[in-house]
PQR file with spaces between the fields and no chain letter, atoms N, CA, C, O and H, PARSE charges and radii, in Angstrom:
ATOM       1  N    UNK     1      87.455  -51.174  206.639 -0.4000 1.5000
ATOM       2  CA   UNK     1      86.227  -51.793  207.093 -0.0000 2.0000
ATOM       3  C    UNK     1      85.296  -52.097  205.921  0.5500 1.7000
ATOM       4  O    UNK     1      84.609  -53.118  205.908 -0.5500 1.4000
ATOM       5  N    UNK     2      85.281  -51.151  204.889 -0.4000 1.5000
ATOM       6  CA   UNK     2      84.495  -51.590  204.072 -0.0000 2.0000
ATOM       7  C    UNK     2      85.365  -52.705  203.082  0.5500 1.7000
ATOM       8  O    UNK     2      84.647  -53.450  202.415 -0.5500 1.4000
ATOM       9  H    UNK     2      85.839  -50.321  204.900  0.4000 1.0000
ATOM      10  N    UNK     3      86.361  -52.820  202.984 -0.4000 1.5000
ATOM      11  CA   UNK     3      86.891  -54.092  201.777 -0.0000 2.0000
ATOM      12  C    UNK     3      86.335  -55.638  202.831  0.5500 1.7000
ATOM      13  O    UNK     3      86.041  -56.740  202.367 -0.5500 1.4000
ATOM      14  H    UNK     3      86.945  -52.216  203.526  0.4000 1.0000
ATOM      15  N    UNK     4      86.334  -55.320  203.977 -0.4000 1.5000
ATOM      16  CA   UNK     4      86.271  -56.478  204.819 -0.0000 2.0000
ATOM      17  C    UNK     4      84.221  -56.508  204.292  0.5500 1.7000
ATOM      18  O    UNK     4      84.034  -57.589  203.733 -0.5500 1.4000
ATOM      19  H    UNK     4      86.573  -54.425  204.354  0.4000 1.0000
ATOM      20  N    UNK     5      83.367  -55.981  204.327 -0.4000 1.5000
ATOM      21  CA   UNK     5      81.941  -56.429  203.911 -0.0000 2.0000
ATOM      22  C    UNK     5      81.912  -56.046  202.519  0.5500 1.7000
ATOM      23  O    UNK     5      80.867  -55.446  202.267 -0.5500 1.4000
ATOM      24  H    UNK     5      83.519  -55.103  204.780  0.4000 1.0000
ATOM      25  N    UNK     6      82.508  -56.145  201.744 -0.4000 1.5000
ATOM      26  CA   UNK     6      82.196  -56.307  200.151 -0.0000 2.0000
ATOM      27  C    UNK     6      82.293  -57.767  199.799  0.5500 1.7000
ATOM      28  O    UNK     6      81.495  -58.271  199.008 -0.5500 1.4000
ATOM      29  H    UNK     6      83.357  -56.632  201.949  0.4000 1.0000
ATOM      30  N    UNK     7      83.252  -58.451  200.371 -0.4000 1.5000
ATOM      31  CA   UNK     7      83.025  -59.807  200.056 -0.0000 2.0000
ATOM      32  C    UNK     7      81.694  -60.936  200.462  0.5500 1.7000
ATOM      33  O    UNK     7      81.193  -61.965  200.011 -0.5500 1.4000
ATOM      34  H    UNK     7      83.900  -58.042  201.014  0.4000 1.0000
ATOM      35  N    UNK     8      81.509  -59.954  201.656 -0.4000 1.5000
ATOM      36  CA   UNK     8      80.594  -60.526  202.283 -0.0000 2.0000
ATOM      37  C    UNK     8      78.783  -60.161  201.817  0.5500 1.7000
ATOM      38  O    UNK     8      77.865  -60.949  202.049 -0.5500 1.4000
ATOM      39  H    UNK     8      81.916  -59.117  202.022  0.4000 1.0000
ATOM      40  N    UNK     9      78.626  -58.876  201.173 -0.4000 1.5000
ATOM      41  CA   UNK     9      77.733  -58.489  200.413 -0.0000 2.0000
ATOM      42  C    UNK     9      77.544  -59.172  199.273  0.5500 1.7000
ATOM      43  O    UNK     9      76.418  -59.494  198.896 -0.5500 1.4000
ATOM      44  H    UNK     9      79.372  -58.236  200.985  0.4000 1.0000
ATOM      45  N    UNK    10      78.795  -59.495  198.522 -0.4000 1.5000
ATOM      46  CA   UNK    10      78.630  -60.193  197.084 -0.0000 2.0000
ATOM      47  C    UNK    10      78.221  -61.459  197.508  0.5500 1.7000
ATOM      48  O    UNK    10      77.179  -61.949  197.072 -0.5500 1.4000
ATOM      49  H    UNK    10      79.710  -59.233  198.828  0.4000 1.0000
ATOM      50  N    UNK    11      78.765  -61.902  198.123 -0.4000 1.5000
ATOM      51  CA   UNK    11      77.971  -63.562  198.863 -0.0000 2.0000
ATOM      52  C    UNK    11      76.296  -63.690  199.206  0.5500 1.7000
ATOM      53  O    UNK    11      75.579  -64.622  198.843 -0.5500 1.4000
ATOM      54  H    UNK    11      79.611  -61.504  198.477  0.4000 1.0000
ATOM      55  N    UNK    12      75.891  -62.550  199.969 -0.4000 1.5000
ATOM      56  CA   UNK    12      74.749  -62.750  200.011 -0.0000 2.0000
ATOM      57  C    UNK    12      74.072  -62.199  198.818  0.5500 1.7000
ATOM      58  O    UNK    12      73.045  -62.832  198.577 -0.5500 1.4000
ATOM      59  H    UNK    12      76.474  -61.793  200.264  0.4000 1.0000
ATOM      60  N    UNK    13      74.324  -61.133  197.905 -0.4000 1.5000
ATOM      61  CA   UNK    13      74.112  -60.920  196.532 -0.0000 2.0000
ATOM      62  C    UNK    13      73.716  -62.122  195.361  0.5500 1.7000
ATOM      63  O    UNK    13      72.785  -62.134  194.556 -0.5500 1.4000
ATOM      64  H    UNK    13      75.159  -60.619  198.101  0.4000 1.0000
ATOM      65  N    UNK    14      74.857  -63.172  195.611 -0.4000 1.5000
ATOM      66  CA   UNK    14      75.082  -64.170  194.573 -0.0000 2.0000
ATOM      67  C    UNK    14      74.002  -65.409  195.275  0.5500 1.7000
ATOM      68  O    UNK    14      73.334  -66.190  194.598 -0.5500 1.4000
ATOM      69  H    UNK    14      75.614  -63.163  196.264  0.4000 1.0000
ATOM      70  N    UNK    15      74.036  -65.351  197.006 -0.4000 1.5000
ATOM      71  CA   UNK    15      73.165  -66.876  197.287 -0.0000 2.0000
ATOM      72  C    UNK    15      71.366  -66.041  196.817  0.5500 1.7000
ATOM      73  O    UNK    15      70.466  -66.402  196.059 -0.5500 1.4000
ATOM      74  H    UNK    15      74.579  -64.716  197.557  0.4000 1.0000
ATOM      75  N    UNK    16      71.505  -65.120  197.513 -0.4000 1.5000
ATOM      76  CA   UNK    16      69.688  -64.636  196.741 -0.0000 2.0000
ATOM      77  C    UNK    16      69.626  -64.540  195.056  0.5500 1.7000
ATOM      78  O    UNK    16      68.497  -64.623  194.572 -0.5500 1.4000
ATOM      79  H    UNK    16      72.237  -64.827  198.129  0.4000 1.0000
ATOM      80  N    UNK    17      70.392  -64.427  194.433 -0.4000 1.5000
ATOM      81  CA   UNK    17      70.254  -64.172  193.068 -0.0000 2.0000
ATOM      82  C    UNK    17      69.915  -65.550  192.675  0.5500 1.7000
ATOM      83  O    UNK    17      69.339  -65.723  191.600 -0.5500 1.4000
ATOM      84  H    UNK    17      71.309  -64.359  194.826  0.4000 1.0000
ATOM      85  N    UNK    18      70.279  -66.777  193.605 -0.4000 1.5000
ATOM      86  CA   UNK    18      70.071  -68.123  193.020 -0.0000 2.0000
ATOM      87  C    UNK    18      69.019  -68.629  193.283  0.5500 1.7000
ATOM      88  O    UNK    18      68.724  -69.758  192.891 -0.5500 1.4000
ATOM      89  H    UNK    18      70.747  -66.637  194.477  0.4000 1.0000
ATOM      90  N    UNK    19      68.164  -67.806  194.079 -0.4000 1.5000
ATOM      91  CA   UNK    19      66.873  -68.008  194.739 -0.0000 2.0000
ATOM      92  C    UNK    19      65.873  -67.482  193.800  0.5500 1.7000
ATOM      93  O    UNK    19      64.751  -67.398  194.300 -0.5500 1.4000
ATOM      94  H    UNK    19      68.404  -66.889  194.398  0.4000 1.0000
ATOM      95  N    UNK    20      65.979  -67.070  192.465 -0.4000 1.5000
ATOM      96  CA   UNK    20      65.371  -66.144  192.098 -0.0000 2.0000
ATOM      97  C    UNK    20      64.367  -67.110  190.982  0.5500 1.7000
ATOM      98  O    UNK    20      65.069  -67.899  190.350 -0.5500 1.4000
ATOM      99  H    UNK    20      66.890  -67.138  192.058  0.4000 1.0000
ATOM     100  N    UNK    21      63.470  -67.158  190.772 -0.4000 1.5000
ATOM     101  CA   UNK    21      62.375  -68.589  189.635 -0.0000 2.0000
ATOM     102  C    UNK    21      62.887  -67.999  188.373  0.5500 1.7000
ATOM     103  O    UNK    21      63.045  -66.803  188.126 -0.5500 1.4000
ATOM     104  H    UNK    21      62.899  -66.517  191.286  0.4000 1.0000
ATOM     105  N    UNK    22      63.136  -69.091  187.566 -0.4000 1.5000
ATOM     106  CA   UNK    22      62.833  -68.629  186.135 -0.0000 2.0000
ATOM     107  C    UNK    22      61.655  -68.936  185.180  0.5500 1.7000
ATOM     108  O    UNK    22      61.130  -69.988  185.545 -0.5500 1.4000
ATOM     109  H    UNK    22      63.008  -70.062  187.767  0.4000 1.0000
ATOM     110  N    UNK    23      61.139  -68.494  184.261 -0.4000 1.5000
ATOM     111  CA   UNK    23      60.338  -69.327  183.876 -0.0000 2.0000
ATOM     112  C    UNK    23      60.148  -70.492  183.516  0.5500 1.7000
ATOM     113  O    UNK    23      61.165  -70.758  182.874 -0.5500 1.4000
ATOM     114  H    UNK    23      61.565  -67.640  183.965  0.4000 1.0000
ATOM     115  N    UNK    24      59.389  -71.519  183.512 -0.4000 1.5000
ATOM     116  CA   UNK    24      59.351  -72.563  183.272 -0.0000 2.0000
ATOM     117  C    UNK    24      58.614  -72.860  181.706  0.5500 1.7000
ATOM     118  O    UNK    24      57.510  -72.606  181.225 -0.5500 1.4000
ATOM     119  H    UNK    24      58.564  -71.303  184.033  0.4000 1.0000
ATOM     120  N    UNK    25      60.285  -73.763  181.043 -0.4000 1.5000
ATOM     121  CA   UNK    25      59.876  -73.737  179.785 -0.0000 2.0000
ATOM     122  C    UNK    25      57.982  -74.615  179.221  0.5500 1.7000
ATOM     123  O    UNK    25      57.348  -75.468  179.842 -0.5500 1.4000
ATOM     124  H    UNK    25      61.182  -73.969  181.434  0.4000 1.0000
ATOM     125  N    UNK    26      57.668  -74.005  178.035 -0.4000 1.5000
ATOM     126  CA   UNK    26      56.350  -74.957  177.839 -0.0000 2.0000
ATOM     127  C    UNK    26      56.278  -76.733  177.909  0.5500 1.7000
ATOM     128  O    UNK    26      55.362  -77.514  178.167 -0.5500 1.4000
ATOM     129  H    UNK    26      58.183  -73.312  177.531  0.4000 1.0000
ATOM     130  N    UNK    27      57.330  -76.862  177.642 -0.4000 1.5000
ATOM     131  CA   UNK    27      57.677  -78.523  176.947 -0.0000 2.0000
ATOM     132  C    UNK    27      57.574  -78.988  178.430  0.5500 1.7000
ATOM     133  O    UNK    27      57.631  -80.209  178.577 -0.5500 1.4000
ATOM     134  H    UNK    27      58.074  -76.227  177.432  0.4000 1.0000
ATOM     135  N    UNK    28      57.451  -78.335  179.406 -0.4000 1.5000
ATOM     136  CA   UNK    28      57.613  -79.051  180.784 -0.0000 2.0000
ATOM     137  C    UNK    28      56.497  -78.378  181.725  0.5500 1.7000
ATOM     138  O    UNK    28      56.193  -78.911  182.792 -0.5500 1.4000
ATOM     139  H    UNK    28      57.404  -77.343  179.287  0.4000 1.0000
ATOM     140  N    UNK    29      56.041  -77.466  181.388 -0.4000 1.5000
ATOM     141  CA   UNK    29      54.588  -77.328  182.132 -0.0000 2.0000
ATOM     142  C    UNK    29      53.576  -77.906  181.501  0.5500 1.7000
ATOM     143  O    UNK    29      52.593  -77.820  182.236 -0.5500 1.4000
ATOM     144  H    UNK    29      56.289  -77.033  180.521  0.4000 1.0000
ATOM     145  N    UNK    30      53.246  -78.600  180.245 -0.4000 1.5000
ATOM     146  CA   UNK    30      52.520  -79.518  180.081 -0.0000 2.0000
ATOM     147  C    UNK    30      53.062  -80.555  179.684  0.5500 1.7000
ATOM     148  O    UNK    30      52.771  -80.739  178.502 -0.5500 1.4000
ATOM     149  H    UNK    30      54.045  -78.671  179.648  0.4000 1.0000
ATOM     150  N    UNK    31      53.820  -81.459  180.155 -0.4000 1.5000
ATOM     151  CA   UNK    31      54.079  -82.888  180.017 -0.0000 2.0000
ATOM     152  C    UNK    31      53.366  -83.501  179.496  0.5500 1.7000
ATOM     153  O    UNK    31      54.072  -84.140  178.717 -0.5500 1.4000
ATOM     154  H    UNK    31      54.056  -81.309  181.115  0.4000 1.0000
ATOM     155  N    UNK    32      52.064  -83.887  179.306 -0.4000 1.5000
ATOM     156  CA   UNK    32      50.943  -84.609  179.416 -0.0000 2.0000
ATOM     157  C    UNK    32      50.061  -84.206  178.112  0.5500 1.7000
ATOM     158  O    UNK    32      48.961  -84.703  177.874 -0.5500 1.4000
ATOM     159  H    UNK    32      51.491  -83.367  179.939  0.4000 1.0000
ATOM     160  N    UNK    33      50.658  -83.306  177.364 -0.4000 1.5000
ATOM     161  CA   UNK    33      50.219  -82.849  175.590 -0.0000 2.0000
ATOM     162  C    UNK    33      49.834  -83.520  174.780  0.5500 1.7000
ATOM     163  O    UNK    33      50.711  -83.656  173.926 -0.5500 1.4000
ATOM     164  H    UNK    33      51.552  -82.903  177.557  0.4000 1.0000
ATOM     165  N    UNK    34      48.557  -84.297  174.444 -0.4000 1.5000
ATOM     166  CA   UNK    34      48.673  -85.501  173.350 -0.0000 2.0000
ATOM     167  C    UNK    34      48.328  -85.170  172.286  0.5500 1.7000
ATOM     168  O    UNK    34      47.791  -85.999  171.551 -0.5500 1.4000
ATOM     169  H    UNK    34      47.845  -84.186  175.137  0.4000 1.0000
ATOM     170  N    UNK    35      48.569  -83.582  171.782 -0.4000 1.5000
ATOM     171  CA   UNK    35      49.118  -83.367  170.686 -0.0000 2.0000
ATOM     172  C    UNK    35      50.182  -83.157  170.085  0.5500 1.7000
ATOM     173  O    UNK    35      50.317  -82.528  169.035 -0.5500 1.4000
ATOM     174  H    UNK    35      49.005  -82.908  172.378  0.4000 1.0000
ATOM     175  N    UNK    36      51.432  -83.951  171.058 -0.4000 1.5000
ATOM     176  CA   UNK    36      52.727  -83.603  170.497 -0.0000 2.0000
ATOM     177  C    UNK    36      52.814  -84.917  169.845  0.5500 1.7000
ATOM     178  O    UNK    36      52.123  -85.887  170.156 -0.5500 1.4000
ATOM     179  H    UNK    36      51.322  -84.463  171.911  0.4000 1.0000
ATOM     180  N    UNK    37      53.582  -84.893  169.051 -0.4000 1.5000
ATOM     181  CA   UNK    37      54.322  -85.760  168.070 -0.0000 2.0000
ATOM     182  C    UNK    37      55.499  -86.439  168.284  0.5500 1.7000
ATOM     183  O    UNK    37      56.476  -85.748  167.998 -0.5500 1.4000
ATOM     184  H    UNK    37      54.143  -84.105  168.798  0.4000 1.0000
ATOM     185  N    UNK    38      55.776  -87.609  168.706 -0.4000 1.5000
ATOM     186  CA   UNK    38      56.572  -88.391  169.434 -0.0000 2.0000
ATOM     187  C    UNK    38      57.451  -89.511  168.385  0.5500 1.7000
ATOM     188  O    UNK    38      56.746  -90.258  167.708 -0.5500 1.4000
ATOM     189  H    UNK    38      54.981  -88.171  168.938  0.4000 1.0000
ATOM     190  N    UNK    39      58.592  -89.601  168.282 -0.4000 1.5000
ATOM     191  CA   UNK    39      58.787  -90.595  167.205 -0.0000 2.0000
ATOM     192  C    UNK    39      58.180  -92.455  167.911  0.5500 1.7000
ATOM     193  O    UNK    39      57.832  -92.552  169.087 -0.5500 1.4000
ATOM     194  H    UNK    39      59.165  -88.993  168.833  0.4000 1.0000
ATOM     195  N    UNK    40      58.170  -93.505  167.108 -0.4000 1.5000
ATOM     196  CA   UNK    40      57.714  -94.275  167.431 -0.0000 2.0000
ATOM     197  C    UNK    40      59.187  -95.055  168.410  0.5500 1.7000
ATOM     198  O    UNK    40      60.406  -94.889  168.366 -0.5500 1.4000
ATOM     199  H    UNK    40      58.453  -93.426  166.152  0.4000 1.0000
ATOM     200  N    UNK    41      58.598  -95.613  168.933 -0.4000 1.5000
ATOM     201  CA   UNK    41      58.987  -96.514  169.974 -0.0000 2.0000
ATOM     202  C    UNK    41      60.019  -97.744  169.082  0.5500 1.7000
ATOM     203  O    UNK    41      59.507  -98.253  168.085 -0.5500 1.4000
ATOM     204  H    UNK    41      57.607  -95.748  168.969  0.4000 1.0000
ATOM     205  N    UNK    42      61.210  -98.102  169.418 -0.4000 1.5000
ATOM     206  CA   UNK    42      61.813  -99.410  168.817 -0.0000 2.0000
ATOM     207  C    UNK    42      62.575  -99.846  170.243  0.5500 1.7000
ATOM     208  O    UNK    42      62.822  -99.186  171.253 -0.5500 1.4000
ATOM     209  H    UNK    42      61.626  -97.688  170.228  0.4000 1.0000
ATOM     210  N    UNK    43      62.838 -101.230  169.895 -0.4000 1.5000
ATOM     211  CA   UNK    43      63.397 -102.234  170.794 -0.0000 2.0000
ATOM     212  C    UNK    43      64.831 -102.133  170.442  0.5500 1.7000
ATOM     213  O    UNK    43      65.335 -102.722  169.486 -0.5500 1.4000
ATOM     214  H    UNK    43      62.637 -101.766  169.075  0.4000 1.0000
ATOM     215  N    UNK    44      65.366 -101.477  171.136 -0.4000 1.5000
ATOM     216  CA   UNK    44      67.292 -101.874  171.376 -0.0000 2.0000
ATOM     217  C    UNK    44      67.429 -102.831  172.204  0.5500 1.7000
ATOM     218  O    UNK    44      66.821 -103.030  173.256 -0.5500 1.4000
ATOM     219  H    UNK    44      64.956 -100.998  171.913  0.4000 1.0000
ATOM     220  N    UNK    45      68.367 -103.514  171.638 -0.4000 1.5000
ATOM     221  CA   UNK    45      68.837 -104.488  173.194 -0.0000 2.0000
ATOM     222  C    UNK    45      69.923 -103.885  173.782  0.5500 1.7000
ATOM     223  O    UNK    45      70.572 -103.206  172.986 -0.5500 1.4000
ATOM     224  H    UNK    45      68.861 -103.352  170.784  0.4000 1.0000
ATOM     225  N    UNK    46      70.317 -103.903  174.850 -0.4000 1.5000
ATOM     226  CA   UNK    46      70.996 -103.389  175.962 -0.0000 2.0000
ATOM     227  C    UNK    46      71.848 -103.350  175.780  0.5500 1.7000
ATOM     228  O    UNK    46      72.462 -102.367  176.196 -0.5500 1.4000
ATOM     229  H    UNK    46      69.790 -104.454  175.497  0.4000 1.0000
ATOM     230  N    UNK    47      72.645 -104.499  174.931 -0.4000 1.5000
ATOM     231  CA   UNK    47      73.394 -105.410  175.556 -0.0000 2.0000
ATOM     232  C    UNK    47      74.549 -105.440  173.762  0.5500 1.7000
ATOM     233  O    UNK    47      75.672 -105.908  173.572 -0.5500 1.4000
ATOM     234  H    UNK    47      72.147 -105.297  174.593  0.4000 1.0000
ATOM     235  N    UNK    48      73.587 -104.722  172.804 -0.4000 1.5000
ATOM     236  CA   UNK    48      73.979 -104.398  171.204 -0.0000 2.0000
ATOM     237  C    UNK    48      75.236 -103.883  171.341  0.5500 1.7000
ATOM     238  O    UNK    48      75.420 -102.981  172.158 -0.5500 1.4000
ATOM     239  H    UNK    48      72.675 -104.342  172.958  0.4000 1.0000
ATOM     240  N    UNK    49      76.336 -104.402  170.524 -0.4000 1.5000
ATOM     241  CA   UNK    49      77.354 -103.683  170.263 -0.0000 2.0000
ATOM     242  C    UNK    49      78.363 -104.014  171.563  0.5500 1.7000
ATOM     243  O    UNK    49      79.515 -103.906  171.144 -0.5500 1.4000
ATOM     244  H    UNK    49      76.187 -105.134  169.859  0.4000 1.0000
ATOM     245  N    UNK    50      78.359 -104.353  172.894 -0.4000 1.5000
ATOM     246  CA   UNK    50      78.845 -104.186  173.930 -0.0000 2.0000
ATOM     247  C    UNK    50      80.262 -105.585  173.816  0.5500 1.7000
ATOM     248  O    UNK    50      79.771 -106.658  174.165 -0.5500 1.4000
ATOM     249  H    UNK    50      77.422 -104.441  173.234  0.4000 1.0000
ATOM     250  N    UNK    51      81.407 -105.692  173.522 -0.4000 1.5000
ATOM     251  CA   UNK    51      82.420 -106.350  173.912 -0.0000 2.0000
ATOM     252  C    UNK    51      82.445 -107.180  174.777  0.5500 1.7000
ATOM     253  O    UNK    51      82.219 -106.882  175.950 -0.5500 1.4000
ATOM     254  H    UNK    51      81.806 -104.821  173.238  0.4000 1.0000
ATOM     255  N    UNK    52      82.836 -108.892  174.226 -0.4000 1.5000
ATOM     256  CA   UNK    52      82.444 -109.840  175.607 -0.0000 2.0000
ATOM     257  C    UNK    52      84.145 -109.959  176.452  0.5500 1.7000
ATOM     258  O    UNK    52      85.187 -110.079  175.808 -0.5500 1.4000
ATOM     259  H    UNK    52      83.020 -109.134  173.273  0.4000 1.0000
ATOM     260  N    UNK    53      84.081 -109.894  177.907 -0.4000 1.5000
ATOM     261  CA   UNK    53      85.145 -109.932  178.490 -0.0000 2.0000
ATOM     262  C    UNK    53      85.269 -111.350  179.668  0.5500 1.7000
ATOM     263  O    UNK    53      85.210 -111.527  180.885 -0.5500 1.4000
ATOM     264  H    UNK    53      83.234 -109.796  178.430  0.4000 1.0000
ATOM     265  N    UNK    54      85.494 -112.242  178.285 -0.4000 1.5000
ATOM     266  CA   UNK    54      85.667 -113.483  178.689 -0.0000 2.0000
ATOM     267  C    UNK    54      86.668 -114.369  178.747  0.5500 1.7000
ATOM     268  O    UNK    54      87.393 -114.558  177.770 -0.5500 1.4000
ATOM     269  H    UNK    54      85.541 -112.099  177.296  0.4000 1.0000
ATOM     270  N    UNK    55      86.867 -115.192  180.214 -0.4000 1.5000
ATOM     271  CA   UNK    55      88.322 -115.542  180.214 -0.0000 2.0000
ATOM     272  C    UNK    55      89.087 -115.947  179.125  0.5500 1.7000
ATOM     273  O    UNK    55      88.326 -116.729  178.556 -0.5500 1.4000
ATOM     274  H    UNK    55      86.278 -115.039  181.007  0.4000 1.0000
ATOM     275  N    UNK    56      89.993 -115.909  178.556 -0.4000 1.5000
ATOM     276  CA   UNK    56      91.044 -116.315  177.817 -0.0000 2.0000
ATOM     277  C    UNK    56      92.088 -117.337  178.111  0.5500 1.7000
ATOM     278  O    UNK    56      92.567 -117.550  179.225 -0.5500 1.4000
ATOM     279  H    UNK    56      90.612 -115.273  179.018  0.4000 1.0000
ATOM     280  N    UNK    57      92.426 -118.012  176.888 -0.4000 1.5000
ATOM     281  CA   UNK    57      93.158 -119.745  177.737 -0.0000 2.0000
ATOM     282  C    UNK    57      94.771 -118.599  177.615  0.5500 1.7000
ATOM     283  O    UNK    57      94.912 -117.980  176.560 -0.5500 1.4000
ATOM     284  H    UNK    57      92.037 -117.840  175.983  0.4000 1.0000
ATOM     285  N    UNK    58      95.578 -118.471  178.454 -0.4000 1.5000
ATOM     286  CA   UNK    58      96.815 -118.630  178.211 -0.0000 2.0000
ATOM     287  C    UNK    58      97.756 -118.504  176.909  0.5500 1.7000
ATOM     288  O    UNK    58      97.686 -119.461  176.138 -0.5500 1.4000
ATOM     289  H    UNK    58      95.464 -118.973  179.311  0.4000 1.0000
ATOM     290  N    UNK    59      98.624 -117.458  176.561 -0.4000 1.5000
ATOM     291  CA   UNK    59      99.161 -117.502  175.307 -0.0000 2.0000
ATOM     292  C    UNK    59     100.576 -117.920  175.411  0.5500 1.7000
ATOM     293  O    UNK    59     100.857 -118.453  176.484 -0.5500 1.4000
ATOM     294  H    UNK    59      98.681 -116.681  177.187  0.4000 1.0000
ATOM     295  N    UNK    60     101.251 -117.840  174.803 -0.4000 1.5000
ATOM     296  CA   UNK    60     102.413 -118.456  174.845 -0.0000 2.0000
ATOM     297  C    UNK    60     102.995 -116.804  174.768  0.5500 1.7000
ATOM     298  O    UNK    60     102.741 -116.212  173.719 -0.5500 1.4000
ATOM     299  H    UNK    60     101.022 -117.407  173.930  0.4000 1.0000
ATOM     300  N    UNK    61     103.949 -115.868  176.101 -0.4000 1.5000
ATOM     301  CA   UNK    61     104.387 -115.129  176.136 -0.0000 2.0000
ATOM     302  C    UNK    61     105.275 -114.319  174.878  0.5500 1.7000
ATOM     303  O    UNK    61     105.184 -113.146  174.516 -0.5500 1.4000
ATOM     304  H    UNK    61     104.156 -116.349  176.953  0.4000 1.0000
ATOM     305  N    UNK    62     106.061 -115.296  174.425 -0.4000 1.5000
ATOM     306  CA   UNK    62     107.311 -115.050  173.079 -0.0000 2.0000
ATOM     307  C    UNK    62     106.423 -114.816  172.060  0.5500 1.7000
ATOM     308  O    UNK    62     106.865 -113.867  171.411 -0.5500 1.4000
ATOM     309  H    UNK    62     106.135 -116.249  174.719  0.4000 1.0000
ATOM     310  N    UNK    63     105.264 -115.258  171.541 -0.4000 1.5000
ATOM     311  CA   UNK    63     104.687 -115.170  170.467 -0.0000 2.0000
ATOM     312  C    UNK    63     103.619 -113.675  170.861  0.5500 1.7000
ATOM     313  O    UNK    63     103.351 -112.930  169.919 -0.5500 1.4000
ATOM     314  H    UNK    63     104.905 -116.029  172.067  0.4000 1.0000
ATOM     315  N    UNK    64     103.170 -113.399  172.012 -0.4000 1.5000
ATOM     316  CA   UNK    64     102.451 -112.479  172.140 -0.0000 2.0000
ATOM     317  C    UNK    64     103.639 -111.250  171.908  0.5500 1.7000
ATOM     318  O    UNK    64     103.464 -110.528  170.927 -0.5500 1.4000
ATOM     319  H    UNK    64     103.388 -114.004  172.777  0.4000 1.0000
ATOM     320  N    UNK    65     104.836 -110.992  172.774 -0.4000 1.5000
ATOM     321  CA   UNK    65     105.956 -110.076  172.636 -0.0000 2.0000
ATOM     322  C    UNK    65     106.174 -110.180  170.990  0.5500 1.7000
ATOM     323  O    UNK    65     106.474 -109.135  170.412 -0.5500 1.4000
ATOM     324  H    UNK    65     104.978 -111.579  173.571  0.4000 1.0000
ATOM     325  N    UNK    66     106.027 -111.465  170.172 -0.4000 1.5000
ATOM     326  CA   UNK    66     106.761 -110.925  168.891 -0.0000 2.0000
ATOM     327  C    UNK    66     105.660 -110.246  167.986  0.5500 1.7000
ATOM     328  O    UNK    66     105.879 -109.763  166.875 -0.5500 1.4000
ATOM     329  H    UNK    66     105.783 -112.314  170.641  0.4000 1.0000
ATOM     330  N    UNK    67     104.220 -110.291  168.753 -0.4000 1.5000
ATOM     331  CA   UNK    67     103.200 -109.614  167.911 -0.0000 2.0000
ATOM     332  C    UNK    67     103.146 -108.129  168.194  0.5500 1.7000
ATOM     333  O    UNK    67     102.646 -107.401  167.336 -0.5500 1.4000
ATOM     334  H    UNK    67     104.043 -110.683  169.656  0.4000 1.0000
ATOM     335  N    UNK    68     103.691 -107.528  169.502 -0.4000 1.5000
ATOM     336  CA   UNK    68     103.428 -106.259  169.393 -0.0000 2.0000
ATOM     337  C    UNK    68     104.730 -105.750  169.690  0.5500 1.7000
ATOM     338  O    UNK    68     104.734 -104.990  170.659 -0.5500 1.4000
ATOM     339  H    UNK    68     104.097 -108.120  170.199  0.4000 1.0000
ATOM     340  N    UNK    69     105.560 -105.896  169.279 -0.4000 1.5000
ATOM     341  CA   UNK    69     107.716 -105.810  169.223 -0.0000 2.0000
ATOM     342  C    UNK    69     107.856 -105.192  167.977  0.5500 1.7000
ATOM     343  O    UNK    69     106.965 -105.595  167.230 -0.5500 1.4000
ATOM     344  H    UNK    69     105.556 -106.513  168.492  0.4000 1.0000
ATOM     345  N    UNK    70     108.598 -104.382  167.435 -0.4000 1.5000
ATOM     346  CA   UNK    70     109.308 -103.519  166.809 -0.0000 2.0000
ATOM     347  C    UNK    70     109.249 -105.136  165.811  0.5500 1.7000
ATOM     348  O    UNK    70     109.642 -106.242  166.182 -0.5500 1.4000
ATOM     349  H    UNK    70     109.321 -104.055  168.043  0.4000 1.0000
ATOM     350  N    UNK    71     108.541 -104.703  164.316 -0.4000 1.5000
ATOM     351  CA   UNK    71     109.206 -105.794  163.138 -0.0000 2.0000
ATOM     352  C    UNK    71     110.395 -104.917  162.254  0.5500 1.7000
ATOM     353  O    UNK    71     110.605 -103.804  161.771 -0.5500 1.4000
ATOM     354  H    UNK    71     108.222 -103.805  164.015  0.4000 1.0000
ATOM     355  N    UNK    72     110.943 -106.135  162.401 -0.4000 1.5000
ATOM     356  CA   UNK    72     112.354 -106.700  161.742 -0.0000 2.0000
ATOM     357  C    UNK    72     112.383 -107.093  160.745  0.5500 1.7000
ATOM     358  O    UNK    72     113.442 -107.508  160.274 -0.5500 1.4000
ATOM     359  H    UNK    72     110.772 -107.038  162.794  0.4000 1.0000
């Protein structure tokens, strides 16, 4: 009887233990600090670096096979 509520103790053990506050770090109880030091702001584009995946005309099969085929 008791192996049958040990599993069942550790369950409610483990769901209250998750209930439990931690402190809340500083960097996030004042958000709103305008004495922190922020690096400056720059413009990335979105879109930098990103590969265009645009249709392609048709290759001629034999010449594509002899580009990636065992050289001879």
């Amino acid at each position: 009887m008791t192996f049958v509520k040990m599993p069942i103790l550790a369950g409610i053990g483990l769901a209250l233990g998750a209930c439990s506050l931690t402190p809340v770090p500083d960097h996030l109880a004042r958000p709103a600090d305008p004495s922190v030091r922020v690096p400056a702001m720059q413009y990335r584009s979105v879109t930098a670096g990103a590969a265009t995946f645009r249709p392609a005309n048709p290759k001629d099969w034999r010449e594509l096979n002899r580009d990636v085929g065992p050289k001879s």
